[in-house]
N, CA, C and O atoms as CSV, one atom per row, in Angstrom:
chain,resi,resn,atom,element,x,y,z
A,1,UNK,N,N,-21.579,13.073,5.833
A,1,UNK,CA,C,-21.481,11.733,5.260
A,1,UNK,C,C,-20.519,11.728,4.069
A,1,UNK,O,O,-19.741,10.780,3.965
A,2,UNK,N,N,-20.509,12.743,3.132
A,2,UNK,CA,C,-19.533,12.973,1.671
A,2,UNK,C,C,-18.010,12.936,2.622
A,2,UNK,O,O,-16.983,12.296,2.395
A,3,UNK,N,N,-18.325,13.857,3.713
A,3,UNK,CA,C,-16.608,13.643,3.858
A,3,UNK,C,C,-16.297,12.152,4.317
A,3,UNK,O,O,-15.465,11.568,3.622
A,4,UNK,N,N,-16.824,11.475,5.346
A,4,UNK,CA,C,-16.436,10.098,5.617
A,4,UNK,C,C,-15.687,9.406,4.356
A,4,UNK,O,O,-14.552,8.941,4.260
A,5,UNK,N,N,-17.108,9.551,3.113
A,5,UNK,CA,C,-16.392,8.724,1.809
A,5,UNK,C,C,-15.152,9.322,1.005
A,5,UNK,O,O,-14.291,8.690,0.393
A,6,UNK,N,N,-15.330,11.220,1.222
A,6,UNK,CA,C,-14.360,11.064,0.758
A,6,UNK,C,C,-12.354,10.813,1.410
A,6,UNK,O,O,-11.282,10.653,0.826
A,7,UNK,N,N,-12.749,10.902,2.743
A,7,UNK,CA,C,-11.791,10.100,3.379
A,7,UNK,C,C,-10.980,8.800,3.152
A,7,UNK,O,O,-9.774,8.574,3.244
A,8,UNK,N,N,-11.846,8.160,2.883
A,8,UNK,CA,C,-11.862,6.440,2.454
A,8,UNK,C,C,-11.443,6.176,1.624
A,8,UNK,O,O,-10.644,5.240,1.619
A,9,UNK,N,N,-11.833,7.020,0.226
A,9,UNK,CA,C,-11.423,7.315,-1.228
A,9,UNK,C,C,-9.763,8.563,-0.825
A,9,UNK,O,O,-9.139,8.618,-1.885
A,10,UNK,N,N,-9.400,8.992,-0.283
A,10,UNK,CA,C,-8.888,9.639,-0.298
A,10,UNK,C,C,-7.327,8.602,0.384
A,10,UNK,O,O,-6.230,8.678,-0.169
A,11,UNK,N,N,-7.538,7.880,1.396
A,11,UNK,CA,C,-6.907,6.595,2.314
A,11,UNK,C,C,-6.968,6.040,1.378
A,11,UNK,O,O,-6.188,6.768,0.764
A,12,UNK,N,N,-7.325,5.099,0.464
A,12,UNK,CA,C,-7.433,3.999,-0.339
A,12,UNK,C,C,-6.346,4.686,-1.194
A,12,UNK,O,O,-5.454,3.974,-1.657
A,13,UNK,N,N,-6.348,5.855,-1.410
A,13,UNK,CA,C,-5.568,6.105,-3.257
A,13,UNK,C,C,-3.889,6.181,-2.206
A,13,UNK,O,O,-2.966,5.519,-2.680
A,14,UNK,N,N,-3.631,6.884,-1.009
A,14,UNK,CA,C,-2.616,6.641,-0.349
A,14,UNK,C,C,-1.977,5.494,0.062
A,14,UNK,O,O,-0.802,5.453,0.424
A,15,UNK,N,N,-2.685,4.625,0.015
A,15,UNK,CA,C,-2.143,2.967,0.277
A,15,UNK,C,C,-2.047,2.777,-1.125
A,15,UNK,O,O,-1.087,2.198,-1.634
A,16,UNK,N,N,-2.501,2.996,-1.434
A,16,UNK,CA,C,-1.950,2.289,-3.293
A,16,UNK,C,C,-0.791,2.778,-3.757
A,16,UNK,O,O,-0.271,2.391,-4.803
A,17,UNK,N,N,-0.354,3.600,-3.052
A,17,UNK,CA,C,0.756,4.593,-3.660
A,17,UNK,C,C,1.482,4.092,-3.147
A,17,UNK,O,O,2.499,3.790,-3.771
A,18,UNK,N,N,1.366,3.733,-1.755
A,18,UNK,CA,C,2.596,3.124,-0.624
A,18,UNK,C,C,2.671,1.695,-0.951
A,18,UNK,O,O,3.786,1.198,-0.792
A,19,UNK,N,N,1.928,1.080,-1.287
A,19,UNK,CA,C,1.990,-0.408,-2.272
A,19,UNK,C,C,2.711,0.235,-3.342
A,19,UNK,O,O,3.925,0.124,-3.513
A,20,UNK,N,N,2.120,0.744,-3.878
A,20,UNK,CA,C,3.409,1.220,-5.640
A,20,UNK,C,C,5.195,0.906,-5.250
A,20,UNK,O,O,6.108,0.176,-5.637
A,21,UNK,N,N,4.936,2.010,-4.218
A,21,UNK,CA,C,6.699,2.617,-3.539
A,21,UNK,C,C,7.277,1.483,-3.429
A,21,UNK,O,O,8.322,1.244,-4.035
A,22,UNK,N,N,6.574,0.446,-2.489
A,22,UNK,CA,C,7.105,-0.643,-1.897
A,22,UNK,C,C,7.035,-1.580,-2.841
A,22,UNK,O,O,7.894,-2.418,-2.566
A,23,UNK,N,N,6.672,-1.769,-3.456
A,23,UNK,CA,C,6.108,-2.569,-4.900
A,23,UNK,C,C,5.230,-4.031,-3.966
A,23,UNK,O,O,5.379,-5.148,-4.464
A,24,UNK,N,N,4.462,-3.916,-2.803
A,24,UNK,CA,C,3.771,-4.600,-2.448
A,24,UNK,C,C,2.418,-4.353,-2.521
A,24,UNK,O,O,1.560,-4.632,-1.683
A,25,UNK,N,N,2.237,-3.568,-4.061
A,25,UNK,CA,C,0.949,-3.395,-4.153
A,25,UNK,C,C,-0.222,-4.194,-4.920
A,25,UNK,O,O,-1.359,-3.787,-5.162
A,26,UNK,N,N,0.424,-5.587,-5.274
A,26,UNK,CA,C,-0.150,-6.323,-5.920
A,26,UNK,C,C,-0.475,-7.120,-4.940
A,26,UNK,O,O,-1.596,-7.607,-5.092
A,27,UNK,N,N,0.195,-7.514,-3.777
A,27,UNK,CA,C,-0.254,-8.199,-2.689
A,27,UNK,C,C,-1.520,-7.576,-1.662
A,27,UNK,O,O,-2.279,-8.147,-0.879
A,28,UNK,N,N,-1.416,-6.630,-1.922
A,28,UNK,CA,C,-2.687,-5.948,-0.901
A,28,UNK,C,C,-4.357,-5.708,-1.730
A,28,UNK,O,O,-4.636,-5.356,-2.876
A,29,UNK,N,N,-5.128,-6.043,-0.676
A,29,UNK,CA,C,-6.475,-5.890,-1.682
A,29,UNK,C,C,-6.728,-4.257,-1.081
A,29,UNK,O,O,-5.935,-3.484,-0.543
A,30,UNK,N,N,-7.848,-4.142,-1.345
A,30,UNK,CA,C,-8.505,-3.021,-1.623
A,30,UNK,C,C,-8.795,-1.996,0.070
A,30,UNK,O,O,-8.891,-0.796,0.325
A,31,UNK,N,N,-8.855,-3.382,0.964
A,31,UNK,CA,C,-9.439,-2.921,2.108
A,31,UNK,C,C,-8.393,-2.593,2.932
A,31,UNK,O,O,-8.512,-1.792,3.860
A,32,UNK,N,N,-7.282,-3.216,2.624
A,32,UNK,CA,C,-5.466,-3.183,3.300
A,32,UNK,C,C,-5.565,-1.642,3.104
A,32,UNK,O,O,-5.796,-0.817,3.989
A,33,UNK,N,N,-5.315,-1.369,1.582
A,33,UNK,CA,C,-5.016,0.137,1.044
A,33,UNK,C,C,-6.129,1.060,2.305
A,33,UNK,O,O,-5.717,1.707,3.269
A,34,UNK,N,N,-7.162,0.908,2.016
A,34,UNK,CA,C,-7.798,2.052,2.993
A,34,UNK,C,C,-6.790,2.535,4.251
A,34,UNK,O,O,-6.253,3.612,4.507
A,35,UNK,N,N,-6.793,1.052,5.000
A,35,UNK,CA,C,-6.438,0.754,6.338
A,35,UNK,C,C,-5.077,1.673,6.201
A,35,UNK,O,O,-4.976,2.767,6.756
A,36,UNK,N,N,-3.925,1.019,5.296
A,36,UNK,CA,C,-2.667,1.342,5.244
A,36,UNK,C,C,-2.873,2.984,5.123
A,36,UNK,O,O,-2.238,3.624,5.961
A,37,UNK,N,N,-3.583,3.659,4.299
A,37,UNK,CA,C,-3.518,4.962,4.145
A,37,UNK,C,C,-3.823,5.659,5.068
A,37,UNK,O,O,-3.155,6.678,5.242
A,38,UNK,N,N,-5.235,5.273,6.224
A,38,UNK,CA,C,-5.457,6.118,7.093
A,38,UNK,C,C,-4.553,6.012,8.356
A,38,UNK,O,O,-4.282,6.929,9.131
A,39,UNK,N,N,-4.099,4.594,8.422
A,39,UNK,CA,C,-3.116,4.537,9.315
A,39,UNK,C,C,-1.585,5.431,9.085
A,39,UNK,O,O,-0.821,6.187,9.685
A,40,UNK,N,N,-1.731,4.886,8.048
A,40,UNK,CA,C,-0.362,5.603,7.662
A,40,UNK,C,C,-0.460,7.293,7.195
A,40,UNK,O,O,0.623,7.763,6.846
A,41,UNK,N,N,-1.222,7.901,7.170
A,41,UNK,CA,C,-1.880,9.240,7.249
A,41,UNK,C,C,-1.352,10.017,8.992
A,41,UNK,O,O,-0.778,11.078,9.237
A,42,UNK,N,N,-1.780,9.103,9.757
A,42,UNK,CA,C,-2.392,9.791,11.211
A,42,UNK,C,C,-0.306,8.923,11.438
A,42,UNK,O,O,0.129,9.625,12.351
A,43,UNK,N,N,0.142,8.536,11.289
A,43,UNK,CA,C,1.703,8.415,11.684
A,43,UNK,C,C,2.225,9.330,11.245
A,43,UNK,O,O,2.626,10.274,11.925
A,44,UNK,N,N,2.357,9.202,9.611
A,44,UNK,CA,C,2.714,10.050,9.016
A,44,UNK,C,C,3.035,11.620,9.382
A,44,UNK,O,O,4.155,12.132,9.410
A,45,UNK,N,N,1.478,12.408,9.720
A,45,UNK,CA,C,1.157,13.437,10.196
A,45,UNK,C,C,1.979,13.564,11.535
A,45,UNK,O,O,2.872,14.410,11.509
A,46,UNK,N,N,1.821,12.893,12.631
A,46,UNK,CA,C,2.161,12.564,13.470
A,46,UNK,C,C,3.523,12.720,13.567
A,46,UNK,O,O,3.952,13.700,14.177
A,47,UNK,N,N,4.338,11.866,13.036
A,47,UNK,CA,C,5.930,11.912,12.773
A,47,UNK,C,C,6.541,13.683,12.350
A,47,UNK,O,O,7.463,14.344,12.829
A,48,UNK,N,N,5.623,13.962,11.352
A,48,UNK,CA,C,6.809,15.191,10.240
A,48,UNK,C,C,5.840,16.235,10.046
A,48,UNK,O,O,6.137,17.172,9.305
A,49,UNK,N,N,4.484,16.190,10.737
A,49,UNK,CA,C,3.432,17.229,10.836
A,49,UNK,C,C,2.870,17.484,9.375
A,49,UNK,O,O,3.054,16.818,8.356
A,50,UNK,N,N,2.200,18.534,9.549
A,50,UNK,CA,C,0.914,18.861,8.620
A,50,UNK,C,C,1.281,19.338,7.615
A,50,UNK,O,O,0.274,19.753,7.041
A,51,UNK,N,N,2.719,19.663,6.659
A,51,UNK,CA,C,3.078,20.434,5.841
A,51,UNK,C,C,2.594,19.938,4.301
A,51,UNK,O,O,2.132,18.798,4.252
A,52,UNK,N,N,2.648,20.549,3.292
A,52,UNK,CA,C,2.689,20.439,2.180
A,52,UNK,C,C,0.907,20.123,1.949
A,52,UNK,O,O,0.215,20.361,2.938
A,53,UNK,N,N,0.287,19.676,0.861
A,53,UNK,CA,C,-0.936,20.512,0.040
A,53,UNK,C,C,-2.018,18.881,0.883
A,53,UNK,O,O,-1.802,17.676,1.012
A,54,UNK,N,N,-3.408,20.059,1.330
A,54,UNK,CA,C,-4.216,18.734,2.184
A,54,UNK,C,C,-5.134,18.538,1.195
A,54,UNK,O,O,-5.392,19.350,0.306
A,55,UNK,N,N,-5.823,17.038,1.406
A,55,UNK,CA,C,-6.840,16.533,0.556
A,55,UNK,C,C,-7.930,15.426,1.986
A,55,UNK,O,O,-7.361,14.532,2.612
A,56,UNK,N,N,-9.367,15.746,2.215
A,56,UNK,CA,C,-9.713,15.308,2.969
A,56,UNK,C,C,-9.578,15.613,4.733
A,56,UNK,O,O,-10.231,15.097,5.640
A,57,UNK,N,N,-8.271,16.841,4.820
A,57,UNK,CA,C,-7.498,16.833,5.910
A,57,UNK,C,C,-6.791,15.761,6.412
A,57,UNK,O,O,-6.825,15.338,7.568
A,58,UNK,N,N,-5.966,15.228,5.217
A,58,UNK,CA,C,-4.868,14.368,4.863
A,58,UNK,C,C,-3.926,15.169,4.571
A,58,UNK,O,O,-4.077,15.471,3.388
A,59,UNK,N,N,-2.653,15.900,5.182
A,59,UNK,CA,C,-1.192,16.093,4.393
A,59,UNK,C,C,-0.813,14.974,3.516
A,59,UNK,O,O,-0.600,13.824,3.901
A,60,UNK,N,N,-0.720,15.557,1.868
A,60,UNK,CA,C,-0.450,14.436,0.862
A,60,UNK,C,C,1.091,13.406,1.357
A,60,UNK,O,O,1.205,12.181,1.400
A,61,UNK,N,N,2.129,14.516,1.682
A,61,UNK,CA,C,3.792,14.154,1.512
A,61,UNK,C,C,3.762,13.764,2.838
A,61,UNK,O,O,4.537,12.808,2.845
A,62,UNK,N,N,3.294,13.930,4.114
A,62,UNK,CA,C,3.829,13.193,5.232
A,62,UNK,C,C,2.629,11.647,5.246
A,62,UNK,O,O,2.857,10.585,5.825
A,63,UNK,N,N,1.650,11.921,4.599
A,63,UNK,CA,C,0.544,10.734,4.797
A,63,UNK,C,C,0.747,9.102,3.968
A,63,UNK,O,O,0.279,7.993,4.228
A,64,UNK,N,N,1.784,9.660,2.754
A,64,UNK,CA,C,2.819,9.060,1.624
A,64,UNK,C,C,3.304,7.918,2.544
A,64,UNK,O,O,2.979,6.751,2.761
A,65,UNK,N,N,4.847,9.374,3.274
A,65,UNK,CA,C,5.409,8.365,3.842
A,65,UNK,C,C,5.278,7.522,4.857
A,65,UNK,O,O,5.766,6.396,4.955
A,66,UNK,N,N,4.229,8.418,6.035
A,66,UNK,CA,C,3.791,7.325,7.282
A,66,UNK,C,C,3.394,5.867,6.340
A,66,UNK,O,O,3.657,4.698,6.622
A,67,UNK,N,N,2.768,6.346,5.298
A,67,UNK,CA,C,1.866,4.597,4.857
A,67,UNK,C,C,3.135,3.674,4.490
A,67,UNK,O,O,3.258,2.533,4.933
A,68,UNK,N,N,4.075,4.298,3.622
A,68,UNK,CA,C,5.143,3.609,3.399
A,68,UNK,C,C,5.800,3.124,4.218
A,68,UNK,O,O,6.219,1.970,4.126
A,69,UNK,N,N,6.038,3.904,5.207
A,69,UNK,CA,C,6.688,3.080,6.436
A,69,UNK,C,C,5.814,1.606,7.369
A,69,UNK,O,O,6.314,0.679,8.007
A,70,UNK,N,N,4.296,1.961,7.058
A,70,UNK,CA,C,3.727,1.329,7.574
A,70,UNK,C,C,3.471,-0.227,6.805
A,70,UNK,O,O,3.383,-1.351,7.300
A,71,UNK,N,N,3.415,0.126,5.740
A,71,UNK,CA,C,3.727,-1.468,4.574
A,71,UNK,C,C,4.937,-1.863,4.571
A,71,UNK,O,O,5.138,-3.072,4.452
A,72,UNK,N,N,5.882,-1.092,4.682
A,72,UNK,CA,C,7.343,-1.450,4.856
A,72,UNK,C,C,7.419,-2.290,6.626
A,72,UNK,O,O,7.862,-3.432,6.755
A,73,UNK,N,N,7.139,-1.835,7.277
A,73,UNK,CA,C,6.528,-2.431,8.215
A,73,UNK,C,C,6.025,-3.840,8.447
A,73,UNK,O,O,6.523,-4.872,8.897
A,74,UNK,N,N,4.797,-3.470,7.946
A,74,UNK,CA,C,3.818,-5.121,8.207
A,74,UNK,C,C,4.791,-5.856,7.051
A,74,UNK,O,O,5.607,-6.696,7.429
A,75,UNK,N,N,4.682,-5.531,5.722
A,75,UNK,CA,C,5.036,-6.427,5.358
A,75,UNK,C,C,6.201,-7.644,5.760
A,75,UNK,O,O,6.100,-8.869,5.687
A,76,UNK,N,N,7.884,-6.372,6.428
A,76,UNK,CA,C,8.939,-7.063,6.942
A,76,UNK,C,C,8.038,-7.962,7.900
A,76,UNK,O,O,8.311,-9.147,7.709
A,77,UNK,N,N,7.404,-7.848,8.522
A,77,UNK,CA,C,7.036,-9.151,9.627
A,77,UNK,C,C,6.023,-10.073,9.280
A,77,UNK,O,O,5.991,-11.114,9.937
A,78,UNK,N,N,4.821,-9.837,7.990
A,78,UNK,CA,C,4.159,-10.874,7.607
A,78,UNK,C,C,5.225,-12.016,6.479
A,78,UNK,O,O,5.193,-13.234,6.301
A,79,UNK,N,N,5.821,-11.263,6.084
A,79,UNK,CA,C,7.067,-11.915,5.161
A,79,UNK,C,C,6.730,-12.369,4.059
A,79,UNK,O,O,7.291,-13.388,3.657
A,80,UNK,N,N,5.532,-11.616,3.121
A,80,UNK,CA,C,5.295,-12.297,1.875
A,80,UNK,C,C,5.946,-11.279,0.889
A,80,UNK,O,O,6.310,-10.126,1.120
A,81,UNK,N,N,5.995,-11.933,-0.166
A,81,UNK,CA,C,6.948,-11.308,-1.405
A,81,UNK,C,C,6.592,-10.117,-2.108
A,81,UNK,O,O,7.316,-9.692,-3.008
């Protein structure tokens, strides 16, 4: 059960970061960030593999950028500022 949360907590602080990057982090609430991080975690990973330091069994540097790409993403097609 600790790992689930700390997953969640671990996804949440990765979408906030990828909101930072993108500077669309004032537009996203709390539950986006989760979403964006774990999604953007499992691309991330996916895309550029497992390298560099894990948290949760999250790669920090590929889980970054999948999320970034992934707000960079939604956002180009929801189209808010």
């Amino acid at each position: 059960m600790m790992h689930w949360l700390w997953v969640l907590i671990v996804g949440g602080v990765i979408g906030a970061i990828a909101g930072a990057i993108t500077s669309k982090g004032k537009s996203m609430g709390w539950i986006f960030n989760i979403i964006a991080g774990l999604v953007g975690s499992s691309i991330g990973q996916s895309l550029l593999g497992s390298w560099g330091p894990q948290v949760a069994g999250m790669a920090l540097f590929p889980s970054i950028i999948g999320a970034v790409i992934l707000v960079a993403v939604v956002s180009f097609f929801v189209g808010k500022n």
